[in-house]
C-alpha positions in Angstrom: 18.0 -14.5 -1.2 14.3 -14.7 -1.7 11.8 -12.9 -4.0 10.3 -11.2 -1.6 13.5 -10.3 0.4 14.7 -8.9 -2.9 11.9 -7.2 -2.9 11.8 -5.6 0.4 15.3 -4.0 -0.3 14.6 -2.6 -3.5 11.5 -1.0 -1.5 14.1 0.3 1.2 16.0 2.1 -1.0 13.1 4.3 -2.0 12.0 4.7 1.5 15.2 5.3 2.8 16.5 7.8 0.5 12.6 10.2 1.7 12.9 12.9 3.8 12.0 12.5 7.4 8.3 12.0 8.1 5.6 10.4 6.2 5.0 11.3 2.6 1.2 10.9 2.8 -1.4 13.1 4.2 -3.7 12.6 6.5 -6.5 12.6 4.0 -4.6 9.8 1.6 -4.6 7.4 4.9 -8.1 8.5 5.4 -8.9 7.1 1.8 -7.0 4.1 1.9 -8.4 2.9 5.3 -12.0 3.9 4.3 -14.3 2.2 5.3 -12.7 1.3 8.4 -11.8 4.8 10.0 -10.7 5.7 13.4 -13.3 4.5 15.6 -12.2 1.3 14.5 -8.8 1.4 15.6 -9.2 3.4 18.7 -8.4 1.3 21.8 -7.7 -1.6 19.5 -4.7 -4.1 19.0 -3.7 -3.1 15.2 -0.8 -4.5 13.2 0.5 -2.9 9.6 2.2 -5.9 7.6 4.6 -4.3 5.2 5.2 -0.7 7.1 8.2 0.6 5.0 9.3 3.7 6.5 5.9 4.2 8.8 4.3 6.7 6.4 1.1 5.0 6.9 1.9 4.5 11.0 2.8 7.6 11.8 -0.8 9.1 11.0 -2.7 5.8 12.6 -1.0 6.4 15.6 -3.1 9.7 16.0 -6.3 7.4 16.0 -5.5 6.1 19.4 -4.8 2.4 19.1 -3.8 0.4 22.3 -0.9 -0.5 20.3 0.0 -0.3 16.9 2.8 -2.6 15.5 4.6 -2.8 12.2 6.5 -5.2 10.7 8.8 -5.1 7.5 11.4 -7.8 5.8 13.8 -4.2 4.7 15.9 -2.2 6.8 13.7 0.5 5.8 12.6 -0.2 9.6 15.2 2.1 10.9 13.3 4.7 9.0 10.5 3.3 10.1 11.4 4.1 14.3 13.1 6.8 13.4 9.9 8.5 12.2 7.7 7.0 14.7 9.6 8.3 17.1 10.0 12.2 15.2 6.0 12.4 15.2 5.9 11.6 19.3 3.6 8.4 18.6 3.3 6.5 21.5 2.4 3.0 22.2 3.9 1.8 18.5 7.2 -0.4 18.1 8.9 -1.7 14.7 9.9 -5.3 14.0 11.9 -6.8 11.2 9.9 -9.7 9.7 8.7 -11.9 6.8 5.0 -10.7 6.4 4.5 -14.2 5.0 5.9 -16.0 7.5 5.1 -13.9 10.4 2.7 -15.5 13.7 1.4 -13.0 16.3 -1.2 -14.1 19.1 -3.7 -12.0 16.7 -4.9 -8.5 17.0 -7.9 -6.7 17.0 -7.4 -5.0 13.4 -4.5 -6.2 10.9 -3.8 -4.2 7.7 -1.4 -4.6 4.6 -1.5 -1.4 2.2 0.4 -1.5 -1.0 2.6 -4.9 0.2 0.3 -8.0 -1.4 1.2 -7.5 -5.0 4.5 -7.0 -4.4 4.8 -10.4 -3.3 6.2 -13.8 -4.6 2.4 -15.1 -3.6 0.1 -12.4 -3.0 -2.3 -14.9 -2.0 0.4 -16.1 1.2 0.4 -12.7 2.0 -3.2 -12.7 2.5 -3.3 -15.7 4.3 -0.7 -14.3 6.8 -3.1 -11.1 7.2 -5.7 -13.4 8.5 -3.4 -15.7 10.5 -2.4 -12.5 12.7 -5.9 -11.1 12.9 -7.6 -12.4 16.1 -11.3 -13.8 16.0 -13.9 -11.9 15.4 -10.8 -8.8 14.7 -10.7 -6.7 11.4 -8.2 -7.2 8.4 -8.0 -4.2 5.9 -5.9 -4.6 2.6 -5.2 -2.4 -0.5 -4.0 -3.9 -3.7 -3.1 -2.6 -7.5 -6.4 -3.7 -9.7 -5.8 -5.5 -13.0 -9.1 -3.2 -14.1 -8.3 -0.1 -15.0 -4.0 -0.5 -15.0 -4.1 -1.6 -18.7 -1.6 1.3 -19.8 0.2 0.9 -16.6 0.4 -2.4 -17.0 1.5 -2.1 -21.2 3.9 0.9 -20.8 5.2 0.8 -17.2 5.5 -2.6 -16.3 8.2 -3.6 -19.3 10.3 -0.7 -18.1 9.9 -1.9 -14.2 11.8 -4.8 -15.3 14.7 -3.4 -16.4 14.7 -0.1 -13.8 14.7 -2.6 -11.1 18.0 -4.3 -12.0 19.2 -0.4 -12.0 21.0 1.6 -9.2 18.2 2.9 -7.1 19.6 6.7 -7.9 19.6 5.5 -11.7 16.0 4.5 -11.7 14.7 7.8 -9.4 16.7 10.1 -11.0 17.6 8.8 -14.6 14.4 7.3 -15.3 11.6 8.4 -12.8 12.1 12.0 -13.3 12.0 12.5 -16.7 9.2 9.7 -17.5 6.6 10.9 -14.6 7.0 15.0 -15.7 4.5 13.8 -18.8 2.1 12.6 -17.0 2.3 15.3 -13.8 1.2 18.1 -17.0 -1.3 14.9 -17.9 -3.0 14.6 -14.6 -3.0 18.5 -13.4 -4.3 20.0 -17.1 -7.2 17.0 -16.1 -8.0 18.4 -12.6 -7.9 21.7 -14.4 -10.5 21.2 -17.1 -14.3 21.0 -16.7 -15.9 17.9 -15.8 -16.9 16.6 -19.5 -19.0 13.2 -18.9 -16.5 12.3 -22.3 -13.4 13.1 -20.5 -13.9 10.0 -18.0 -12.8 8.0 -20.6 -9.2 9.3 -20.4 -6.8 6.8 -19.3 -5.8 6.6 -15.6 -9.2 9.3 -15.5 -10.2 8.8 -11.5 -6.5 8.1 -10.5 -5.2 11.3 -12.3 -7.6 13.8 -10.4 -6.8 12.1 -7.4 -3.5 12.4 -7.6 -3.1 15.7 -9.0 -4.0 17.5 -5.7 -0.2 16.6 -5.1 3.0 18.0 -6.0 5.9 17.2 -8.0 7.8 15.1 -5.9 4.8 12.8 -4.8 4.7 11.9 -8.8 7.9 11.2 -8.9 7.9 9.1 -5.5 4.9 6.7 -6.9 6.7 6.4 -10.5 10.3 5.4 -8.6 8.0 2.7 -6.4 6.3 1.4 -9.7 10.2 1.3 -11.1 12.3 0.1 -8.4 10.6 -3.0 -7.5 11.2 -6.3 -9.2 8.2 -7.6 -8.5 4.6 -6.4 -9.1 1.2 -8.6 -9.8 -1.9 -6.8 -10.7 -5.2 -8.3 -9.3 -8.5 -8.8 -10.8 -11.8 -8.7 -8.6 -12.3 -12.6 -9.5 -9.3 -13.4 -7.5 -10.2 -10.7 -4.1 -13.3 -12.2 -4.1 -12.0 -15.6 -4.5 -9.7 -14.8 -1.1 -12.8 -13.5 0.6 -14.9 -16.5 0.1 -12.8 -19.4 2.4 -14.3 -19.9 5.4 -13.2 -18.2 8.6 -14.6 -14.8 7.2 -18.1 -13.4 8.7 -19.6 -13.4 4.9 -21.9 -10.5 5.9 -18.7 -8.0 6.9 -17.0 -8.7 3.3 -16.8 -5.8 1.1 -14.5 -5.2 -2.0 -14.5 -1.0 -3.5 -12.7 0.2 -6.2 -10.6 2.7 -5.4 -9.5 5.9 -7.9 -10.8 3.5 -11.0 -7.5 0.8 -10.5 -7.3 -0.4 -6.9 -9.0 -2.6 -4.9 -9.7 -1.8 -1.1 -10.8 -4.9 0.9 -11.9 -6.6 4.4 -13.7 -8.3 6.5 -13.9 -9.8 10.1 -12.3 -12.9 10.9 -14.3 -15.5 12.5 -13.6 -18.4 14.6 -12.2 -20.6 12.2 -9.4 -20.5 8.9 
């Protein structure tokens, strides 16, 4: 069994285990696609590499694509029709697939939210993102920033490696739980206070107010994600730029925001050549 196949199970055992429909809101997809936005999907070819249980497809749909496909290496895809299919979408179909490895005829927008760092080669996984987008198309991706994760990256990521060698109800249960309730007080007595310029330099500042508009169980879904998977790289500018620069991208449509103060949201259009 591969990393990345690995991976994608560990990933379907969270997804699989959600209530039915998608645990994000329509203003969180908003966010994460910004600053592409529904015009740019409307009538368009689109393609979501890494869809896990649809969460993100099910609110795309609305923006009117042509089509909308998504492909996943977990049997979270049964989830993943299942809720497609619950929300009335139309014109949208599931396939099991390597992202990696994957070959489409191209289509006119490709995105891959939250699936790149989880990979055995993020880089691959980018490469695959362009290798499905069509000339002159759109490719969208969302990664975890090395800027900005520094106690993620010192507290959490120790304890992902041993929660993801853990039964799955273990890790949401056992450890998730208990270990995100801290920060949930953390995050909401942030959003609570005032605005203090010296507050911003509280750890995790711009991610905890944005993630305090949710409840309980949204914590505790993003801690069991950070916990159950084996695998997670965190990503400096330096290297999203580096992808950015081969040729085969327009240079004038890059762009590269920070999102919540430790993400990165990137894209471009795809041009003649990779």
């Amino acid at each position: 069994m591969t990393g990345d196949q690995r991976t994608a199970d560990a990933f379907a055992t969270s997804w699989n285990n959600l209530p039915q429909g998608s645990v994000y809101t329509p203003e969180q997809v908003a966010d994460w696609f910004a600053p592409l936005g529904p015009d740019d999907i409307g009538g368009r070819t689109v393609l979501e590499m890494g869809c896990g249980n649809a969460s993100l497809m099910v609110h795309v749909a609305r923006w009117n694509p042509a089509r909308l496909v998504g492909i996943d290496l977990g049997d979270s895809v049964e989830s993943a029709r299942a809720n497609l299919a619950a929300s009335g979408a139309q014109r949208c179909s599931v396939e099991r697939a390597d992202l990696v490895s994957y070959q489409s005829p191209g289509h006119d927008v490709v995105y891959s939210i939250g699936v790149l760092h989880h990979l055995d080669s993020p880089e691959a996984g980018f490469e695959a993102v362009l290798r499905n987008t069509r000339a002159g198309g759109r490719f969208h991706c969302w990664v975890y920033a090395r800027e900005g994760n520094g106690v993620v990256i010192a507290v959490v990521d120790p304890l992902r490696r041993l929660a993801s060698k853990l039964p799955w109800w273990l890790t949401k249960y056992g450890l998730a739980t208990p270990l995100v309730l801290p920060y949930y007080v953390y995050a909401k007595l942030l959003r609570a206070l005032p605005r203090w310029h010296w507050l911003r330099a509280a750890p995790l500042h711009d991610y905890s107010l944005w993630i305090a508009r949710r409840e309980f169980a949204f914590f505790r879904h993003v801690a069991f994600d950070q916990l159950v998977t084996p695998r997670t790289v965190y990503i400096d500018r330096a290297t999203v730029e580096r992808w950015l620069s081969r040729p085969g991208i327009d240079p004038a449509s890059r762009y590269v925001v920070m999102r919540n103060g430790n993400s990165w949201k990137f894209g471009g259009i795809r041009g003649q050549t990779t």
